[in-house]
C-alpha positions as CSV (number, residue, x, y, z in Angstrom):
1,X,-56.7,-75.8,-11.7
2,X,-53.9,-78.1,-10.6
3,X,-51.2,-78.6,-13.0
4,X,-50.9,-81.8,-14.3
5,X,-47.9,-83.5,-14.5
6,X,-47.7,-85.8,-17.7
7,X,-49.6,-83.1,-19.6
8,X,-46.7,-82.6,-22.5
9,X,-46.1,-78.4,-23.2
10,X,-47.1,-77.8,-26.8
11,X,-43.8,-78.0,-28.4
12,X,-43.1,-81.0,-27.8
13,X,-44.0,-83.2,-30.4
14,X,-45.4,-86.9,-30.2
15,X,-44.1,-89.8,-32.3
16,X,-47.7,-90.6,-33.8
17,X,-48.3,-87.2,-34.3
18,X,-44.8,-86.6,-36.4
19,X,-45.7,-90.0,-37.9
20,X,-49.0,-89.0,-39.3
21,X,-48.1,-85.8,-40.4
22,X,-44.6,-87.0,-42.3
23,X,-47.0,-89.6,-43.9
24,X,-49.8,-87.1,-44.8
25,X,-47.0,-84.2,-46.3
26,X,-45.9,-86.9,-48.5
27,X,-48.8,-88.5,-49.7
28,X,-50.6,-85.3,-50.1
29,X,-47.1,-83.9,-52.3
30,X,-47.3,-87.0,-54.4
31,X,-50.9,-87.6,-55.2
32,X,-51.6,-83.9,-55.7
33,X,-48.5,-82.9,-57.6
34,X,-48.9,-86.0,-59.3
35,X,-52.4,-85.2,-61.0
36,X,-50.9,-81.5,-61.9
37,X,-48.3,-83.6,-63.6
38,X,-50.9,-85.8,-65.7
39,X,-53.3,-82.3,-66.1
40,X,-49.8,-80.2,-67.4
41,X,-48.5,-83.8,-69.8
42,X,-52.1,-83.6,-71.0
43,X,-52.0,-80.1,-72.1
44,X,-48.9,-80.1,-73.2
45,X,-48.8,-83.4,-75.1
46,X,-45.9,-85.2,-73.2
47,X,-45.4,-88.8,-73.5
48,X,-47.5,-91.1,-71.2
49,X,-46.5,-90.7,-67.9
50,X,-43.7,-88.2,-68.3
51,X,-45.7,-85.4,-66.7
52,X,-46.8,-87.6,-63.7
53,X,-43.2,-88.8,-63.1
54,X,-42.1,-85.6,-62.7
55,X,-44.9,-83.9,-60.7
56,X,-44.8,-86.7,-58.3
57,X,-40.6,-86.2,-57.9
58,X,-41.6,-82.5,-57.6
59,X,-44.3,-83.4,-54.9
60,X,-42.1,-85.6,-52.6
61,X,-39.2,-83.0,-53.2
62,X,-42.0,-80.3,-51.7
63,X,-42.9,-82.8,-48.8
64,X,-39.1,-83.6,-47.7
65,X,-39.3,-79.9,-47.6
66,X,-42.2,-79.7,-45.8
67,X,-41.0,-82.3,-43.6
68,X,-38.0,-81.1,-42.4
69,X,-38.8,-77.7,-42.1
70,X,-41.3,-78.4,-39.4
71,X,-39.2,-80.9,-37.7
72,X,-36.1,-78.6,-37.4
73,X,-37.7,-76.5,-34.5
């Protein structure tokens, strides 16, 4: 087959592409982290909300992670 010329070489990465997945690490980190928050407040008896505050900081800490990790190659 012919080589085709605007086909991109699989390291180069696509602005939707790096748009969707920066969007989906982070709302995937929040939400999820987020309900492990509520579940651990809720066994551990924490004030309301205490827990999900700080599963959802440690969620979007994890994505930022995430994040740049895959964009630094």
């Amino acid at each position: 087959m012919a080589d085709n010329p605007h086909r991109r070489s699989p390291d180069e990465h696509s602005s939707e592409g790096v748009a969707g997945a920066v969007l989906g690490y982070l709302l995937a980190g929040i939400v999820v982290w987020g309900f492990l928050g509520w579940l651990a407040g809720e066994f551990l008896g924490l004030p309301t909300g205490v827990g999900i505050a700080v599963g959802m900081m440690l969620g979007a800490a994890g994505a930022i992670y995430l994040i740049m990790k895959r964009l630094s190659a």
